[in-house]
BAMARBA-163507 format. One line per 8 residues: number of its first residue (from 0); their letters; for each residue z, x, y of C-alpha. Coordinates in nm, 2 decimals, decimal comma. Example, Ala and Ser with C-alpha at 12.3 -4.5 7.8 and 13.67 -1.06 7.14 Angstrom:
2
0 = AS = 0,78/1,23/-0,45 | 0,71/1,37/-0,11 .
//
This chain:
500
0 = XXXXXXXX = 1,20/1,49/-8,00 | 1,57/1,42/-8,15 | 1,41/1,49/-8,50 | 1,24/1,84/-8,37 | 1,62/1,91/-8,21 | 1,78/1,81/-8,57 | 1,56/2,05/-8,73 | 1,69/2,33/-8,50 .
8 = XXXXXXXX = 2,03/2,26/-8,54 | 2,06/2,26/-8,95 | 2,21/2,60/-9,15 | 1,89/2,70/-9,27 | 1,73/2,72/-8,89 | 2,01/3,05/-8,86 | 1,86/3,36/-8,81 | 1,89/3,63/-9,11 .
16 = XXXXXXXX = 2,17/3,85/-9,17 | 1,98/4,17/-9,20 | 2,20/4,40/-9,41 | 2,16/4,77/-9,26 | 2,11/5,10/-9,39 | 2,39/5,28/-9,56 | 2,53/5,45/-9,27 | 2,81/5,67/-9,16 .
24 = XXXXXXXX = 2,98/5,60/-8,79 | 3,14/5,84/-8,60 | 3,34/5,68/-8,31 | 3,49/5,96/-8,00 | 3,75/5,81/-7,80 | 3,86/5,56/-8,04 | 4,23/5,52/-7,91 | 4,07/5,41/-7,60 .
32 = XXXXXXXX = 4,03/5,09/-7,44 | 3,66/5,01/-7,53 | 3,70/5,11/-7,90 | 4,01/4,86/-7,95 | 3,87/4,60/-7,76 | 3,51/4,59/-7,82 | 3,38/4,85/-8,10 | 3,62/4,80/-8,38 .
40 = XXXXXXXX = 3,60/4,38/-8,33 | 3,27/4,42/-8,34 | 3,20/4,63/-8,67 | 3,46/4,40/-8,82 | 3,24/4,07/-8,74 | 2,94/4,27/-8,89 | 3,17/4,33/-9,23 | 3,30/3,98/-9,23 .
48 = XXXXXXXX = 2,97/3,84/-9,22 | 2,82/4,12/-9,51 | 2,54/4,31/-9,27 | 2,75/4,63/-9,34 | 2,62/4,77/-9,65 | 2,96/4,86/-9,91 | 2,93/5,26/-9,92 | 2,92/5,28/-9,49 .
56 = XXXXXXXX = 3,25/5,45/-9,33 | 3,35/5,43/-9,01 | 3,54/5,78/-8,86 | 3,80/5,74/-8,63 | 3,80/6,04/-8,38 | 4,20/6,08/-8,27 | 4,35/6,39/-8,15 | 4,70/6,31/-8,14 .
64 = XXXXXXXX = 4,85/6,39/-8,50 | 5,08/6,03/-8,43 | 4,76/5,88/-8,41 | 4,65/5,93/-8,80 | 4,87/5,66/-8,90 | 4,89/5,46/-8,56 | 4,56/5,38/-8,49 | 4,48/5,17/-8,82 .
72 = XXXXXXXX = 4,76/4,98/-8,69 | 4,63/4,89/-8,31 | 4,32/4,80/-8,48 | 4,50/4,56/-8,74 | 4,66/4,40/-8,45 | 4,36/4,37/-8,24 | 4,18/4,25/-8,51 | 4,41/3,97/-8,55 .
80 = XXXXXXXX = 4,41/3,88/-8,20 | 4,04/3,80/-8,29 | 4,12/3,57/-8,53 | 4,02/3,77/-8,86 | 4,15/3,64/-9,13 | 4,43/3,89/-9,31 | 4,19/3,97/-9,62 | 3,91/4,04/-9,32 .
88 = XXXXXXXX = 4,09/4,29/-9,16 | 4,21/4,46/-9,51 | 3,83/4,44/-9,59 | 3,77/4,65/-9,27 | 4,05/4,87/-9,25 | 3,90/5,04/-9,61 | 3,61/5,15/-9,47 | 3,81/5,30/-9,17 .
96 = XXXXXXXX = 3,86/5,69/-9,17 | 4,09/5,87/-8,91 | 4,00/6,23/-8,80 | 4,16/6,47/-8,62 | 3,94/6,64/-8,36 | 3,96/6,73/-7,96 | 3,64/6,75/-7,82 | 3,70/7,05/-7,61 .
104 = XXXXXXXX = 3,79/7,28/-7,91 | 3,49/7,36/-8,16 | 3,71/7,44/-8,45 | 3,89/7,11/-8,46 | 3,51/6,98/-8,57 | 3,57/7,13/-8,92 | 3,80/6,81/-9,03 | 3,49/6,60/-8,96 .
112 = XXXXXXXX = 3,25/6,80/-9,12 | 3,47/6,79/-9,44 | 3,52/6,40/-9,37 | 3,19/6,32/-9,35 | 3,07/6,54/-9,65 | 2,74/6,59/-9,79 | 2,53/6,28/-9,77 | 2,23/6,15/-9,69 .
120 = XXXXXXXX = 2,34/5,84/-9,47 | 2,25/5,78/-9,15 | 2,51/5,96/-8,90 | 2,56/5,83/-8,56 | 2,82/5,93/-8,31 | 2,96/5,69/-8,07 | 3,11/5,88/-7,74 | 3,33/5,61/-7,65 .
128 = XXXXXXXX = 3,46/5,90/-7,37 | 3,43/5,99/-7,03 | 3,07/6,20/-6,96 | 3,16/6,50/-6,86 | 3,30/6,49/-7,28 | 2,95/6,43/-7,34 | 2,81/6,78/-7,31 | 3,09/6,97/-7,53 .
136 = XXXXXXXX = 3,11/6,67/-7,82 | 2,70/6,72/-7,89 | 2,73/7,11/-7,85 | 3,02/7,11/-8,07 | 2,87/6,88/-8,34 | 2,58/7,08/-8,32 | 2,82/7,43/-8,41 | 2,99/7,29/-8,66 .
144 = XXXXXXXX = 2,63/7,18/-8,85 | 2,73/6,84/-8,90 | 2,41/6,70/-8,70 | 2,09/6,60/-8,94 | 1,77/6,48/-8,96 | 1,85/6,10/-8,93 | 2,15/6,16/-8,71 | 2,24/5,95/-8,37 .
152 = XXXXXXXX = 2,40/5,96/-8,09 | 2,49/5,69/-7,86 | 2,59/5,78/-7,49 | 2,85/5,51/-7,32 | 2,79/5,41/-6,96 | 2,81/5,53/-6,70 | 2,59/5,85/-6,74 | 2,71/6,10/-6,55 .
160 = XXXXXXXX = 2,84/5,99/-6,13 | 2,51/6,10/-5,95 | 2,14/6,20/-6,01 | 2,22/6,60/-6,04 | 2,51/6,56/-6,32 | 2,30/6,25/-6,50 | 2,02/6,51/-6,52 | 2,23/6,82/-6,66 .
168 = XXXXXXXX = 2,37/6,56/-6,95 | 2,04/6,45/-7,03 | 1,93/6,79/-7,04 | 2,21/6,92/-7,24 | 2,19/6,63/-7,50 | 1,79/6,69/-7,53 | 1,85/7,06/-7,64 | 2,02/6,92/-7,94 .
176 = XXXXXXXX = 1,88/6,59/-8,05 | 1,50/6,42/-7,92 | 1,49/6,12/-7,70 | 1,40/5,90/-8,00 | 1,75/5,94/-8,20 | 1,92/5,97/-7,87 | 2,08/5,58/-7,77 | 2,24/5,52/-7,41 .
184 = XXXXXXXX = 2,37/5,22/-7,41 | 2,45/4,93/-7,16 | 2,65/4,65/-7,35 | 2,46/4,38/-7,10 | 2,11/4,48/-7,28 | 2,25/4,32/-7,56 | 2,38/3,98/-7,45 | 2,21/3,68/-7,62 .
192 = XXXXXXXX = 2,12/3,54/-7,25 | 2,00/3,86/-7,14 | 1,77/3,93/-7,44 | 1,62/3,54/-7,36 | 1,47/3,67/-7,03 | 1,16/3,79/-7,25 | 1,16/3,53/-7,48 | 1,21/3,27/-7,17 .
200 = XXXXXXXX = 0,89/3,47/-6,96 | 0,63/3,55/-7,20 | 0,70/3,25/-7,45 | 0,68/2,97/-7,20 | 0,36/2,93/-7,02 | 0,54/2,71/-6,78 | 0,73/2,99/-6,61 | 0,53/3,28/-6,68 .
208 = XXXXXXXX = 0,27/3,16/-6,44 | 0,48/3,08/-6,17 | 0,67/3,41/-6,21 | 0,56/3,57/-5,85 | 0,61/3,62/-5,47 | 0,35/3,33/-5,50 | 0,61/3,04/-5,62 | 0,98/3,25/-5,59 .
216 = XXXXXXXX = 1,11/3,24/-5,28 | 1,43/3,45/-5,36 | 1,65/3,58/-5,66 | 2,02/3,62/-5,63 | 2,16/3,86/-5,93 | 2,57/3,83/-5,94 | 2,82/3,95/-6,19 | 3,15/3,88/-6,05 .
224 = XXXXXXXX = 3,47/3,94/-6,21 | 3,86/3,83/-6,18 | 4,03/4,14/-6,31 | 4,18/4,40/-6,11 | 4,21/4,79/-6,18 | 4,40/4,66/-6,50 | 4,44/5,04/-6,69 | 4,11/5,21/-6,52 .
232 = XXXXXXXX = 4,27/5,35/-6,22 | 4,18/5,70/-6,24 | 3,82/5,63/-6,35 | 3,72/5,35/-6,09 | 3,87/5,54/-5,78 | 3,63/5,82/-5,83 | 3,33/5,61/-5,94 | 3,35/5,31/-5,71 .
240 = XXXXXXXX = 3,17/4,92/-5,78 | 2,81/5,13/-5,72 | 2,83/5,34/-5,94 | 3,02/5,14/-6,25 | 2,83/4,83/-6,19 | 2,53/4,83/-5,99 | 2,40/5,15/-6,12 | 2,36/5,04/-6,50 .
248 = XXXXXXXX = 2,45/4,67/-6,55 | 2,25/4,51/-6,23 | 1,97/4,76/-6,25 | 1,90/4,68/-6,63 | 1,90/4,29/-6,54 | 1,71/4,33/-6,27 | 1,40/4,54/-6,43 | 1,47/4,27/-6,78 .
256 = XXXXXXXX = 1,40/4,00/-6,52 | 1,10/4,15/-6,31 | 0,87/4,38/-6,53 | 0,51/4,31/-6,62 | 0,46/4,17/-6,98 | 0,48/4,45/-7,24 | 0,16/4,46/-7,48 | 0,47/4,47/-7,72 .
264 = XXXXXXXX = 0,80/4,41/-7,77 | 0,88/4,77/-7,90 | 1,10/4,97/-7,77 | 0,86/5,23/-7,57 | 0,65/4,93/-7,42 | 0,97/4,77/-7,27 | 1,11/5,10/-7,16 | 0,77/5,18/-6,93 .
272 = XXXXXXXX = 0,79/4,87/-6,79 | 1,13/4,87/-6,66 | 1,07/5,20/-6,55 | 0,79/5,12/-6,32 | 1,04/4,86/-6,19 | 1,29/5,10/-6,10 | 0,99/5,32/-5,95 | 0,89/5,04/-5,72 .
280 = XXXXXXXX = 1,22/4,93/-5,57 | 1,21/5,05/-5,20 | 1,46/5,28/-5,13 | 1,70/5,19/-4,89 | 1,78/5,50/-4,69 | 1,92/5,60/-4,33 | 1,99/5,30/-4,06 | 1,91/5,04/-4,35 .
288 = XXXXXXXX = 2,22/5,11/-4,56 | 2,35/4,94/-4,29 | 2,11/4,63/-4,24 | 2,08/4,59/-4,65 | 2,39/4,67/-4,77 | 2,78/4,54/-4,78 | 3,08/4,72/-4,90 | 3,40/4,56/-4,96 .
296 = XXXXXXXX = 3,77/4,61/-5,14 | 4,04/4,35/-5,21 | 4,36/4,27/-5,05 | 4,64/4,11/-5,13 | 4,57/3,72/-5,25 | 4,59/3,47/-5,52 | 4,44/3,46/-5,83 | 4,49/3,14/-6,10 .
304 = XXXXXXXX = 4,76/3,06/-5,86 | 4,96/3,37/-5,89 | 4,98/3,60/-5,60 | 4,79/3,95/-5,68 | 4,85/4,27/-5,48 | 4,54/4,45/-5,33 | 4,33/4,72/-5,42 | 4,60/5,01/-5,29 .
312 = XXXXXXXX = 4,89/4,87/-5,35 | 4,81/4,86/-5,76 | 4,64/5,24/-5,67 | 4,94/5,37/-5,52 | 4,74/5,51/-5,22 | 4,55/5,45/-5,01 | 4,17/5,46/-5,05 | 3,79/5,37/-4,92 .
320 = XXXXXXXX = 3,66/5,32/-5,27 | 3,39/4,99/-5,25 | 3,51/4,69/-5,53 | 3,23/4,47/-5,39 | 2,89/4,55/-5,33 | 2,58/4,32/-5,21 | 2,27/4,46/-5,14 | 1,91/4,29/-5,03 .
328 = XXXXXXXX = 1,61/4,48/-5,21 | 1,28/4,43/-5,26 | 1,00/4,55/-5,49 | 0,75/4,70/-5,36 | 0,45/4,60/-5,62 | 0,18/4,33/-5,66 | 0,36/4,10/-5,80 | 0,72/4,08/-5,61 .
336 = XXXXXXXX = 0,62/4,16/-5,29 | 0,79/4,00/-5,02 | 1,07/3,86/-5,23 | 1,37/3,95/-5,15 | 1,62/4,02/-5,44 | 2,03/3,99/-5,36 | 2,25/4,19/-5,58 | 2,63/4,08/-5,58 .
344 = XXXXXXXX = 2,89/4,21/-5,76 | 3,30/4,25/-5,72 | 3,63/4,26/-5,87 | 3,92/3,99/-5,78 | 3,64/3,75/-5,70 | 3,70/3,36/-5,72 | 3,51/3,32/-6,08 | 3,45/3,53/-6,33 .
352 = XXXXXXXX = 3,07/3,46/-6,41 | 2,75/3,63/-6,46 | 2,39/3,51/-6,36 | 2,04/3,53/-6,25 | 1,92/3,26/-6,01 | 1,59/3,21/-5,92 | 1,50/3,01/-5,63 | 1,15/2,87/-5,66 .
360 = XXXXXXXX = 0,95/2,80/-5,32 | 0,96/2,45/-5,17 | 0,71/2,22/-5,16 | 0,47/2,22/-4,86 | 0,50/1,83/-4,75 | 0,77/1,56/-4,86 | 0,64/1,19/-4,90 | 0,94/1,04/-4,96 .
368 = XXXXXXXX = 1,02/1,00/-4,63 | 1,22/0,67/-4,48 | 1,57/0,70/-4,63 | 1,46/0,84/-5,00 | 1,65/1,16/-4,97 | 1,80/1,38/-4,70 | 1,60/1,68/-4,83 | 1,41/1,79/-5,08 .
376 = XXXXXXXX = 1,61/2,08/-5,25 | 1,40/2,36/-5,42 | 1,37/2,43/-5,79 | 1,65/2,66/-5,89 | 1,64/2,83/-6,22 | 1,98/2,96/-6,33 | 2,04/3,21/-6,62 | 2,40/3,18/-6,74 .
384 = XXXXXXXX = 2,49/3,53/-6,90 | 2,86/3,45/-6,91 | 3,08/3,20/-6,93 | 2,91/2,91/-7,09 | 2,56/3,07/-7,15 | 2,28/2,90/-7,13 | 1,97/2,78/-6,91 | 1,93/2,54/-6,60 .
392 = XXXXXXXX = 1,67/2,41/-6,45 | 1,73/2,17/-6,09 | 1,48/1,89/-6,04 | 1,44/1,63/-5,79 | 1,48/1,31/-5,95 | 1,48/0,97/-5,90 | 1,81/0,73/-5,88 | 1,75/0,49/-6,14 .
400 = XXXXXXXX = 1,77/0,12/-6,01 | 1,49/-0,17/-5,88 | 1,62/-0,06/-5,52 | 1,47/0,15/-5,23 | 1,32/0,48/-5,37 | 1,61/0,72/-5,40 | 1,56/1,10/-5,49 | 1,84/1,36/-5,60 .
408 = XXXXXXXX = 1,90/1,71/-5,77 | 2,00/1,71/-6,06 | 2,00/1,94/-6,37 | 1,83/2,04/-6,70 | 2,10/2,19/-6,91 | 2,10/2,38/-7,22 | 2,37/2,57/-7,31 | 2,40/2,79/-7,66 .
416 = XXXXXXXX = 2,73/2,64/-7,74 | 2,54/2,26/-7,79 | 2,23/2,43/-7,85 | 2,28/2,63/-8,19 | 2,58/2,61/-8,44 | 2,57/2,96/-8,47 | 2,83/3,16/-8,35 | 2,72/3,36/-7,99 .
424 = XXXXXXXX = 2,79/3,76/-8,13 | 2,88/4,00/-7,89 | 2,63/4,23/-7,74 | 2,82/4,52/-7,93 | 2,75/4,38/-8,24 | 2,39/4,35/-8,21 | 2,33/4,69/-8,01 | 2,58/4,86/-8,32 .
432 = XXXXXXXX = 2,33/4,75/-8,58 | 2,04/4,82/-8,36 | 2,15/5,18/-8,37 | 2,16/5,22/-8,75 | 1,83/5,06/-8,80 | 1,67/5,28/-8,54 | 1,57/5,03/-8,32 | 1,58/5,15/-7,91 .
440 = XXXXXXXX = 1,47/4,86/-7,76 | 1,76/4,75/-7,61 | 1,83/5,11/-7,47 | 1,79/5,30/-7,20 | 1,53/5,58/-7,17 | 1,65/5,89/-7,02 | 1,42/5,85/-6,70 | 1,63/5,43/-6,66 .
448 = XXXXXXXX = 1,91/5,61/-6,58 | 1,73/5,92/-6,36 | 1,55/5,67/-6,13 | 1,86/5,41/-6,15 | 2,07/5,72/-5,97 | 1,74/5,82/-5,79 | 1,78/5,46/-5,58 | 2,13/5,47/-5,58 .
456 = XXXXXXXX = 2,27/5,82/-5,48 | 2,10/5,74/-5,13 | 2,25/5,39/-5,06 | 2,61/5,60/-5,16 | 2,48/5,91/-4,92 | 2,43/5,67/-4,63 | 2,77/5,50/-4,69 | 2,94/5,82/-4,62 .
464 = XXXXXXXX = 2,67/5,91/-4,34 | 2,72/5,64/-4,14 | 3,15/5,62/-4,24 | 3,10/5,27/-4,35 | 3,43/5,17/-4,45 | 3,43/4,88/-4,71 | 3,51/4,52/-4,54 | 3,83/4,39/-4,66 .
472 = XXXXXXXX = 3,85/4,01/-4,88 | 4,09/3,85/-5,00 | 4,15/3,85/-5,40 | 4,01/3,55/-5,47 | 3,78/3,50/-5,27 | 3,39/3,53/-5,30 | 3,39/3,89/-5,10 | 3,38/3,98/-4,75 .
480 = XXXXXXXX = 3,19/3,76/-4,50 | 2,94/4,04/-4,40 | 2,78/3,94/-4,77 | 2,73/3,55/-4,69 | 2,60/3,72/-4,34 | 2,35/3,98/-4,56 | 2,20/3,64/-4,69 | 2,22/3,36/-4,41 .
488 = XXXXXXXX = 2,08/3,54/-4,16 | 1,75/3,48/-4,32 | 1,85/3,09/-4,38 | 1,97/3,14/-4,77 | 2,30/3,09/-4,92 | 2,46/3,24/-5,26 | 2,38/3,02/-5,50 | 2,70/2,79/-5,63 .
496 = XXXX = 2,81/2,93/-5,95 | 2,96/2,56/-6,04 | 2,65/2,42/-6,13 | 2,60/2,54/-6,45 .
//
């Protein structure tokens, strides 16, 4: 066994740097937050370790005139807070075009038309901006004739704030370019842990078969977060914890986690699946948005032991938009029936962490009776997306020792930090790449996101119905008590997030 581990563990096991097609890379919005913090960093890794072929650009869409000589210098800087190394960044910076444009004004397109010139790269846009930019940025792309055959465009979460304006993008974007060059992307589809649900199901006979209502008792999906409004005021207060988490990221996760086994794994085989997921989740409509469902917003309280104010007081005003949402679902299909699946998720919550847990049924008789253990705790799988991914598996065990029979939890544990020497990317760098090589599978189909809002739009419709106000918890805490209520009415708890 240690040789087998040794074997995994040495350079050569690394998987391939696949270089990509020459490309050209269009990025909207790339003052903004996501760009500086996520896209840039991420193209840079991609260049530092040579995946970026040497005759690729990357296009800087600005539309402050300041911003032609400012922007290479946020990126610099933010590139060094990554830990780039100075001939890195100088490396990256070359390829790096900035264009004037405004997205609301057709003529500004003609710098990037002249930018980009005439070239037979692939050409994807990156709309790094809020959606109702998305509309105007393809029509005017579209004007200006700077769309071709192999050209992209990849649509940032979330799409659109309901069903009806999710539709009319979708629509507006499928005038100008087919589904198949057309990306909408969800960075969570691209974390390594995330991506090991299918390799961890239908690779491992061991779990595969005991993937069912017939040996899961309950799953528990949670991705809780520390932070605050930080500098996404105006955007969250209109869009709410619903709509900017459980909508895309907890959706995706949960259909990754639940569908039947693709005859493939190709991009439209994944896709149907998930979406016959999404088509079997029972709606939760009417009285049961308020049986199934918790709303909650922070107050005032500590966080890393420094006192944080509430959700207001950073607004400025006062406001009913949800930070914290729980919700018990169920899937309505052969498989999952009769399992219920909890969906948590919150801002200024006690740990930042992100996981699946899956609770397996326990076993119908204990013989270790007379002293050998208290209980007998059920199997738990845990999925660590972040911090510290990895895998866990709880067993009962025995205490070692020549003594009375003794029989305790304890854990399986294998985390990608021990596990592999290679360096955990982020999920922007592999979905990037993904992009340029034409590869959807770790997108979203235009009818995810339709029957995503399709569930949703009702659970938000009945929130407003019935004036359900959010519950009030503390910052730092792990929500409001009507979400340990949602679960432990039926006798289950949230799983404990220090395990792993």
């Amino acid at each position: 066994m240690d040789a087998i581990a040794d074997r995994a563990l040495r350079p050569e096991a690394a998987p391939e740097r696949t270089p990509v097609p020459p490309f050209d890379l269009v990025i909207f919005g790339a003052g903004g937050d996501l760009a500086l913090r996520k896209l840039f960093p991420a193209l840079a890794q991609r260049n530092r370790e040579g995946v970026l072929p040497e005759e690729s650009r990357i296009l800087a869409i600005v539309r402050k005139p300041e911003d032609l000589e400012g922007l290479p210098k946020q990126v610099a800087n933010r590139l060094n807070e990554e830990g780039l190394a100075a001939e890195q960044v100088a490396a990256f910076l070359r390829r790096l075009t900035v264009v004037q444009a405004d997205a609301l004004k057709p003529e500004t397109f003609s710098a990037l038309k002249t930018a980009l010139g005439e070239t037979d790269r692939v050409r994807s846009f990156y709309l790094s901006t809020p959606p109702e930019l998305f509309i105007p940025i393809c029509q005017n792309l579209a004007k200006a004739d700077i769309l071709t055959p192999t050209s992209r465009v990849i649509l940032e979460k979330p799409l659109g704030h309901d069903l009806a304006s999710a539709r009319e993008i979708n629509d507006a974007v499928a005038a100008i370019l087919p589904e198949s060059r057309t990306y909408r992307i969800d960075h969570y589809l691209g974390k390594e842990t995330v991506q090991n649900l299918l390799v961890l199901r239908f690779a491992n006979t061991l779990f595969e078969r005991s993937w069912s209502s017939r040996d899961i008792d309950n799953v528990q999906i949670t991705v809780a977060e520390t932070v605050g409004l930080e500098s996404r005021a105006g955007y969250y207060d209109k869009a709410g914890h619903m709509r900017d988490m459980v909508q895309n990221h907890l959706m995706q996760l949960l259909t990754l986690f639940a569908i039947e086994p693709p005859n493939m794994l190709e991009a439209g085989a994944v896709r149907d699946e998930k979406i016959k997921v999404l088509k079997a989740l029972r709606p939760i409509v009417g009285p049961d948005v308020q049986r199934y469902t918790v709303r909650g917003q922070y107050g005032p309280g500590q966080m890393d032991g420094q006192r944080v104010r509430g959700y207001t007081d950073e607004l400025g005003f006062a406001s009913n938009t949800e930070t914290f949402v729980a919700i018990r679902c169920e899937i309505d299909n052969w498989r999952w029936a009769g399992v219920p699946i909890y969906l948590r998720t919150g801002k200024r919550m006690a740990q930042r962490y992100s996981e699946i847990a899956v609770t397996f049924k326990p076993v119908p008789h204990s013989i270790f009776g007379g002293g050998s253990c208290d209980r007998l705790d059920a199997n738990r799988l845990v999925i660590r997306l972040q911090p510290n991914d990895g895998v866990q598996l709880q067993l009962m065990m025995k205490v070692p020792g020549s003594g009375r029979l003794k029989v305790v939890p304890r854990q399986l544990d294998l985390r990608y930090s021990t596990a592999f020497d290679e360096r955990t990317p982020d999920a922007y760098e592999r979905l990037l790449t993904d992009v340029i090589r034409g590869d959807q599978t770790l997108f979203m189909h235009r009818d995810e996101v339709e029957q995503a809002w399709a569930w949703v739009d009702p659970i938000i419709a009945g929130w407003q119905e019935y004036s359900l106000h959010p519950h009030r918890y503390t910052a730092g805490s792990w929500g409001p008590s009507q979400a340990i209520g949602l679960i432990e009415r039926e006798g289950r708890s949230w799983a404990d997030p220090d395990l792993i």
